[in-house]
Backbone as a printed PyTorch tensor [residue, N CA C, xyz], in Angstrom:
tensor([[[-19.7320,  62.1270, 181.8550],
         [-19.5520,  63.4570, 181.3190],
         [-20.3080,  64.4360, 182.2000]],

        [[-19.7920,  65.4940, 182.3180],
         [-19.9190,  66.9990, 183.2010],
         [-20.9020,  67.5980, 182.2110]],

        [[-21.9800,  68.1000, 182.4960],
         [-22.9300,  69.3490, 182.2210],
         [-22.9050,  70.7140, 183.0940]],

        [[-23.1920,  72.0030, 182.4670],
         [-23.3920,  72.9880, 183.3620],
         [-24.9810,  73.1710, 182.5630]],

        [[-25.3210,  74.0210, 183.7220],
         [-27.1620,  74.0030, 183.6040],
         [-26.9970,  75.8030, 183.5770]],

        [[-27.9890,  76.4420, 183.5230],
         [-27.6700,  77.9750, 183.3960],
         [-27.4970,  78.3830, 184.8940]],

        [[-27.3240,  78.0120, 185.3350],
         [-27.0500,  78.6890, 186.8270],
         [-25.8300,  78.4360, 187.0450]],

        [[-25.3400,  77.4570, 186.4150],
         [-24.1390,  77.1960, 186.8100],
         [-23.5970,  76.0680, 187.5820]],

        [[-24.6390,  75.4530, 188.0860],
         [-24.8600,  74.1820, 189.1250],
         [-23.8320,  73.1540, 188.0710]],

        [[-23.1890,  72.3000, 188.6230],
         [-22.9060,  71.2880, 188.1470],
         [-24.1980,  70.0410, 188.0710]],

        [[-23.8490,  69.2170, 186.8340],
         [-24.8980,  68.3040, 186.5310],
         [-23.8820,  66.8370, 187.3880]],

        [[-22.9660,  66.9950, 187.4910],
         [-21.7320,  65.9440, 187.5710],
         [-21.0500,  65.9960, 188.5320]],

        [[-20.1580,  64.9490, 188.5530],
         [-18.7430,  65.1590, 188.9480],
         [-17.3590,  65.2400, 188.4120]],

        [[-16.6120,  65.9810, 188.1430],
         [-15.0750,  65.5620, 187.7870],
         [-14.3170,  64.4620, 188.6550]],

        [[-13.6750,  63.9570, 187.8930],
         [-12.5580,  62.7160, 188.6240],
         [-11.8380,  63.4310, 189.5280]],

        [[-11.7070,  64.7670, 190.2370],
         [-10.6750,  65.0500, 191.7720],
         [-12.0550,  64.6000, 192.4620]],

        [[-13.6470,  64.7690, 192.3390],
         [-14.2410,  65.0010, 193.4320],
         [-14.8320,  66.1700, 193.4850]],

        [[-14.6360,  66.8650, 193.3050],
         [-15.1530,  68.3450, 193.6710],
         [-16.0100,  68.6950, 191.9600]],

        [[-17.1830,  69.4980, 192.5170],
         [-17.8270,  69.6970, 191.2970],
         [-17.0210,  70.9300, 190.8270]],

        [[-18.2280,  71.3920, 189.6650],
         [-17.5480,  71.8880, 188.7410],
         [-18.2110,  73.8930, 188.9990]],

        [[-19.4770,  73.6730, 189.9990],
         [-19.6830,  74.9280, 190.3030],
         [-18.2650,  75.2900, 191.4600]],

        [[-18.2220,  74.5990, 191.9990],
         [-16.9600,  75.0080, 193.3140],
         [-15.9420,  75.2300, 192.3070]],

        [[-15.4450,  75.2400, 191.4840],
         [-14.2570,  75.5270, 190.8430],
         [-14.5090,  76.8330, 189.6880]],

        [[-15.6920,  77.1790, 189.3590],
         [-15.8610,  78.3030, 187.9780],
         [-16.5960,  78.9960, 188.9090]],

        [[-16.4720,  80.7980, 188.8410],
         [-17.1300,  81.4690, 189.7080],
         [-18.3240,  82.0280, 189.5140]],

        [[-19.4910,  82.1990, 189.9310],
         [-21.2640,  81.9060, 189.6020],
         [-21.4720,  83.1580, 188.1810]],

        [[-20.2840,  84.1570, 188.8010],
         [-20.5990,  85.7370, 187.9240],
         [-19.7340,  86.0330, 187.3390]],

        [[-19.1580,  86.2580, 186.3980],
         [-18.0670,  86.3260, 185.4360],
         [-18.2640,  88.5180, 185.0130]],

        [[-17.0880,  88.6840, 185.4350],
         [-17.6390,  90.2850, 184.9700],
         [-16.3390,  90.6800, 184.2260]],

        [[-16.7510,  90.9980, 182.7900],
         [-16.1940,  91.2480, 181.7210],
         [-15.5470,  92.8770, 181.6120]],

        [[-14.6570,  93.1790, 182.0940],
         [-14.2790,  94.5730, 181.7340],
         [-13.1220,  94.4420, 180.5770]],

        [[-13.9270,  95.1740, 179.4230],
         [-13.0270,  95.7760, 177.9090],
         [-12.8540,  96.8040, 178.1740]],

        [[-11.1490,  97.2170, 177.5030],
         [-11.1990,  98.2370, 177.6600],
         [-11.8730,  98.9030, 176.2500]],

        [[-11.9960, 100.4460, 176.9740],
         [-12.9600, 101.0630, 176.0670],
         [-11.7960, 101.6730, 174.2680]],

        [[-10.7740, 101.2660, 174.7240],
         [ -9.9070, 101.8660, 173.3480],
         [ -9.9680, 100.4220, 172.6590]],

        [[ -9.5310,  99.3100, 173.1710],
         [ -9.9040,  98.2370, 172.5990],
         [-11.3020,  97.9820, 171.5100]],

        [[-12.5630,  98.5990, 172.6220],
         [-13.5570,  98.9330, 171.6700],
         [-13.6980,  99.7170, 170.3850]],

        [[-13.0410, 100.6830, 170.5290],
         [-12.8070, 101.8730, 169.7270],
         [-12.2120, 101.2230, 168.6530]],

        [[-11.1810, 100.7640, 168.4750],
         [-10.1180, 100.4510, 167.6160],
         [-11.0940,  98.7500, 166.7140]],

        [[-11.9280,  97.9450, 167.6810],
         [-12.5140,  97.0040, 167.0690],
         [-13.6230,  97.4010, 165.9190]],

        [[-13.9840,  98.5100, 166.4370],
         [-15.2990,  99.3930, 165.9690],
         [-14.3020,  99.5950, 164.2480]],

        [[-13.5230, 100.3640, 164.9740],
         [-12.8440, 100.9500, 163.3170],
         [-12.4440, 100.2420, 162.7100]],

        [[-12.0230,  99.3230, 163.1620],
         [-11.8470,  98.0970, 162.0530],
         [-13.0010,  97.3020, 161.4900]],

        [[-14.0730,  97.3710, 162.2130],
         [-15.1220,  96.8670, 161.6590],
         [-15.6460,  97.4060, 160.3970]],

        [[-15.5820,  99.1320, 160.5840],
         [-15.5520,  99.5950, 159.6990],
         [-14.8670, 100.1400, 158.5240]],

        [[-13.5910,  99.8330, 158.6740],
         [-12.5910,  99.6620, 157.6960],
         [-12.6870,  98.8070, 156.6260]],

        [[-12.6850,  97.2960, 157.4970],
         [-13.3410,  95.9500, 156.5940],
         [-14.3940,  96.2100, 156.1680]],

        [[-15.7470,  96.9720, 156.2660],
         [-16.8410,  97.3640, 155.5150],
         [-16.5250,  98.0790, 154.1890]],

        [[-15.5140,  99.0450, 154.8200],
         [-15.4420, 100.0400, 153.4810],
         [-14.7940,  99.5950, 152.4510]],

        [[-13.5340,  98.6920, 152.9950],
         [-13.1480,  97.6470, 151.7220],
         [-14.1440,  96.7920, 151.4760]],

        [[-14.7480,  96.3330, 151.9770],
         [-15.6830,  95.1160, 151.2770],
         [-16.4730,  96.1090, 150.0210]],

        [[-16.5590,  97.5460, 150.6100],
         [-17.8310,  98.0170, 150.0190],
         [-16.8610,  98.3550, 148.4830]],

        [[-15.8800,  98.7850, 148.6410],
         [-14.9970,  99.2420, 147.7510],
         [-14.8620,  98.7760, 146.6570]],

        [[-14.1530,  96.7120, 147.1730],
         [-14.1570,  95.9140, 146.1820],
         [-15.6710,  95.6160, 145.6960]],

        [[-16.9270,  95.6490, 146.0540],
         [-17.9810,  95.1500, 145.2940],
         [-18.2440,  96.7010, 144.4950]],

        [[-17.6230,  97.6290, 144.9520],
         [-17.8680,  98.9200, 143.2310],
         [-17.1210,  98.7190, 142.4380]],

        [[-15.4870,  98.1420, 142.9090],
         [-14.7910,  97.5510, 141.8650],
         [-15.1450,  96.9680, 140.8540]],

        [[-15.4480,  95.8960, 141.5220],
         [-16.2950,  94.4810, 140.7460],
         [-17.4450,  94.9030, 139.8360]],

        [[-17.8790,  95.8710, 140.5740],
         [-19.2450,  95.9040, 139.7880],
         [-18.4580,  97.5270, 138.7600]],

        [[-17.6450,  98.0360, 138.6740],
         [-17.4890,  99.0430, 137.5120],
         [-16.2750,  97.6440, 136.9790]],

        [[-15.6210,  96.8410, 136.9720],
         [-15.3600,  96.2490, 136.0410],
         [-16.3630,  95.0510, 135.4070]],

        [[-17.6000,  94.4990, 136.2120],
         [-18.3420,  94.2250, 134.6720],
         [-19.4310,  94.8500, 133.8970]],

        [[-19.6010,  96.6940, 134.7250],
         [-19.7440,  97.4960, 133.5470],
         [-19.0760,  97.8080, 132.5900]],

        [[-17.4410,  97.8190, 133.0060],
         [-16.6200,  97.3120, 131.6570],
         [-16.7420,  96.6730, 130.7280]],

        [[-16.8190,  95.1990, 131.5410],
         [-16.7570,  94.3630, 130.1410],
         [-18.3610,  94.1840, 129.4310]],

        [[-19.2570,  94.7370, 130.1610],
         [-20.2320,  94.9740, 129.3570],
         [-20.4490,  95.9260, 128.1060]],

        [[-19.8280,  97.1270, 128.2540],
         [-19.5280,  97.7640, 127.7080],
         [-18.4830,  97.1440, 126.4080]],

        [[-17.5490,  96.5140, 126.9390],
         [-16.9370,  96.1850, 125.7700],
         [-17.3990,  95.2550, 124.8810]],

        [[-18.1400,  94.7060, 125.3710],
         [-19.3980,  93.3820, 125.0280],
         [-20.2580,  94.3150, 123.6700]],

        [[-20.6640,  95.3950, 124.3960],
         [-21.6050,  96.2450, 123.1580],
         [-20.6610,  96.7560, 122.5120]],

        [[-19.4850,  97.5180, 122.6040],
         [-18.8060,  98.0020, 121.7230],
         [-18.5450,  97.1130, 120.6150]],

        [[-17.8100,  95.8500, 121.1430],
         [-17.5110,  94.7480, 120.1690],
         [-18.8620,  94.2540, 119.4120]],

        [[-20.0450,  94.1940, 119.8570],
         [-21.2830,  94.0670, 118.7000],
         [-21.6350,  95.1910, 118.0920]],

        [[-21.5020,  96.0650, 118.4370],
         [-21.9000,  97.6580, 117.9800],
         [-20.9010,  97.2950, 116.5500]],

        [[-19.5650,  96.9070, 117.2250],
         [-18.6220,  96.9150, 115.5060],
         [-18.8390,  95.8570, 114.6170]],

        [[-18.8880,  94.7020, 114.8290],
         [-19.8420,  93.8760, 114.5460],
         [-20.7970,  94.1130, 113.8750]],

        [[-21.6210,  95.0440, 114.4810],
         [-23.0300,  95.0020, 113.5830],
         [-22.9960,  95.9290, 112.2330]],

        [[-21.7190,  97.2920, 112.7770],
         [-21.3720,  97.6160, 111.6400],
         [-20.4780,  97.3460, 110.6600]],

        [[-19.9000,  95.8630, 110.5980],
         [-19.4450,  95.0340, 109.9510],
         [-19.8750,  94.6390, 109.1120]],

        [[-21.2360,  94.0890, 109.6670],
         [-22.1250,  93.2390, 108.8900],
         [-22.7640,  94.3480, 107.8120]],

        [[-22.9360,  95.1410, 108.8130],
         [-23.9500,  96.4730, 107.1470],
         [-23.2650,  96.7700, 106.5610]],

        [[-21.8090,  97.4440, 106.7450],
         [-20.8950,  97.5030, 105.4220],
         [-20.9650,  96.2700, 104.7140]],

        [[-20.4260,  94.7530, 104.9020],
         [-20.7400,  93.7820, 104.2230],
         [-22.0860,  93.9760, 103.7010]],

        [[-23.1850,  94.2970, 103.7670],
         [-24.0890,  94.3970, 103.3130],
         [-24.1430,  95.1740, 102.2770]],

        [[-23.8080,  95.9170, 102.5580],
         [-23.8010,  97.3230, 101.5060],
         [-22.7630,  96.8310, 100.1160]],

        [[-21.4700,  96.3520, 100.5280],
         [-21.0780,  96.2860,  99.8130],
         [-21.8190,  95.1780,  98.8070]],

        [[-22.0490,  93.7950,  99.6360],
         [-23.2410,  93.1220,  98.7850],
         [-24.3490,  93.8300,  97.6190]],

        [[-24.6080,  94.5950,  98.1670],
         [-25.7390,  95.5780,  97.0100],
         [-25.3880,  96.2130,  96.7430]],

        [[-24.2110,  96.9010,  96.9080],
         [-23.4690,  97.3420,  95.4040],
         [-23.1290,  96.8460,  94.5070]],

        [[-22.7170,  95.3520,  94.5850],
         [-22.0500,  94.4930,  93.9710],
         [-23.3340,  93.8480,  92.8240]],

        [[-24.8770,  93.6330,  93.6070],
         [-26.1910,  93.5260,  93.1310],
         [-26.3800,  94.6620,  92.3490]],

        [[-26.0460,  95.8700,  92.8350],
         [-26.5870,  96.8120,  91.6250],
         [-25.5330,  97.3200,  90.5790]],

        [[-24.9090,  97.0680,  90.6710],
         [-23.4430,  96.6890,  89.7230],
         [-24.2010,  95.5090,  88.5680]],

        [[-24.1800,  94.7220,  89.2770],
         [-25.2040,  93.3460,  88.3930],
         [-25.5990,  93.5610,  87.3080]],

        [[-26.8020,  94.2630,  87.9240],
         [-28.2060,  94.8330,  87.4770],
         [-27.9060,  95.5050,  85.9280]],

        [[-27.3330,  96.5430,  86.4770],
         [-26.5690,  97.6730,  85.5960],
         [-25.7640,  96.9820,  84.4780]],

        [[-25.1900,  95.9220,  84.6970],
         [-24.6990,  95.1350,  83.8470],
         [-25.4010,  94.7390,  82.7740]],

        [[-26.1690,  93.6390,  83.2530],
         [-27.3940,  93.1430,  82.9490],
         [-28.1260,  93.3410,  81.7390]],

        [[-28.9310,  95.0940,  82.4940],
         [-29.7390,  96.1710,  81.4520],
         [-29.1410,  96.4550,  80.1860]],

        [[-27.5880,  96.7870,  79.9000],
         [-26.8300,  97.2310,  79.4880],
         [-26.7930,  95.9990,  78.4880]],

        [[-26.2830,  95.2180,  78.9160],
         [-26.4240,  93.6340,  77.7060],
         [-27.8130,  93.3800,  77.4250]],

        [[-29.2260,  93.6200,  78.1050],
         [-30.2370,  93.1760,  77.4060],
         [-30.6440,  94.3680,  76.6440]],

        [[-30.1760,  95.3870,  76.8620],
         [-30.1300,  96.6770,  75.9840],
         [-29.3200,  96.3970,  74.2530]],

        [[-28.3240,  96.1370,  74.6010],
         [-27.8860,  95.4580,  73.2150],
         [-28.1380,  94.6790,  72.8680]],

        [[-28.4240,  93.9180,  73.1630],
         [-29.3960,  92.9200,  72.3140],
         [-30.5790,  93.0790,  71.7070]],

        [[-31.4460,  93.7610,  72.8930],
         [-32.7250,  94.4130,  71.7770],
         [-32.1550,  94.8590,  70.6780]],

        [[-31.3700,  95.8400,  70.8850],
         [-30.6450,  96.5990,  69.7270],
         [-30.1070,  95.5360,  68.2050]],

        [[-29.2960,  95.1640,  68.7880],
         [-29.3410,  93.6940,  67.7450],
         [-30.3260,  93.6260,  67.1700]],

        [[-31.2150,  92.9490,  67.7460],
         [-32.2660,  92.2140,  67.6250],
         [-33.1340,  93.3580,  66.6580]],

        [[-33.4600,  94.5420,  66.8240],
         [-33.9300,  95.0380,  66.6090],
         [-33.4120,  95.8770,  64.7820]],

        [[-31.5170,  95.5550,  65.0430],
         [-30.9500,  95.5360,  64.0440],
         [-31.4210,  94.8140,  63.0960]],

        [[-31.2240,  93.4530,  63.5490],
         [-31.3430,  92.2370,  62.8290],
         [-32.8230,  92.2910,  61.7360]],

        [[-34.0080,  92.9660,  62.8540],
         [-34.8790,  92.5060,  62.1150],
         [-35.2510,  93.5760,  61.0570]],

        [[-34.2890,  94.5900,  61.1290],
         [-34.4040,  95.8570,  60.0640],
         [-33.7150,  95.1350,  58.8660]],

        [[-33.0500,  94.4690,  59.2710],
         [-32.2800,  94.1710,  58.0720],
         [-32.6840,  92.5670,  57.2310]],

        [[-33.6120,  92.5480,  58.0410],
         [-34.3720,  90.9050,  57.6630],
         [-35.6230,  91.5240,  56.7500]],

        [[-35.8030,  92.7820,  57.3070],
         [-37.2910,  93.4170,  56.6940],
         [-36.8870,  93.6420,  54.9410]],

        [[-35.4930,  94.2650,  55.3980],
         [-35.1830,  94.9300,  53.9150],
         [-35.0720,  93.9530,  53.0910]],

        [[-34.6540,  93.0380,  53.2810],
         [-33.8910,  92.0920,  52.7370],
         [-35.8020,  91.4310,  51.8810]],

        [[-36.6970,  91.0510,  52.4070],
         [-37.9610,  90.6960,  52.7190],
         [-38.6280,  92.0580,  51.3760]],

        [[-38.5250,  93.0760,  51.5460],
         [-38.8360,  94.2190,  51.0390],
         [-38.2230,  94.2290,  49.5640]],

        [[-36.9640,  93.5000,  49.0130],
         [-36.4560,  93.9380,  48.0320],
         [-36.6480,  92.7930,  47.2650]]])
């Protein structure tokens, strides 16, 4: 196997015989053209501005769904307190009940023992 060293020297030989500096030339001089540059440039920055584009995308759609994330617990939560509420209405409904029957009954009761007195009295 053939090596090149930084100079360019061959480390080897190829199978014609002849190395491999005699065949590649020591200085290689690169002329781009300059619109070529131009046009690589803008595309470089084209692909930036989309890249940059889609990650605001991305990122205002999962402020979206964050948003919809709280909206949907926001309703949720005021789900639950109406259920709540209605719960303690339903408790003070109860209540009200309740008073109202142990109210008559004293009353009764209170009947009863007027009429246990008299009865006792005569």
């Amino acid at each position: 196997m053939t090596s090149i060293n930084r100079t360019g020297e061959s480390q080897g030989r190829q199978d014609n015989g002849r190395s491999i500096s005699a065949t590649l030339p020591l200085k290689v001089h690169v002329h781009v053209n300059p619109q070529y540059e131009q046009t690589l440039m803008r595309w470089k920055v084209e692909v930036q501005a989309k890249e940059s584009v889609e990650m605001d995308q991305e990122q205002q759609s999962l402020a979206g769904r964050l948003e919809s994330l709280t909206l949907t617990e926001i309703r949720a939560a005021e789900e639950e307190k109406r259920a709540a509420e209605a719960h303690l209405k339903a408790i003070d409904t109860k209540i009200r009940y309740l008073r109202s029957v142990a109210e008559e009954l004293v009353l009764r009761a209170e009947l009863h023992e007027a009429e246990t007195g008299k009865k006792d009295n005569e």
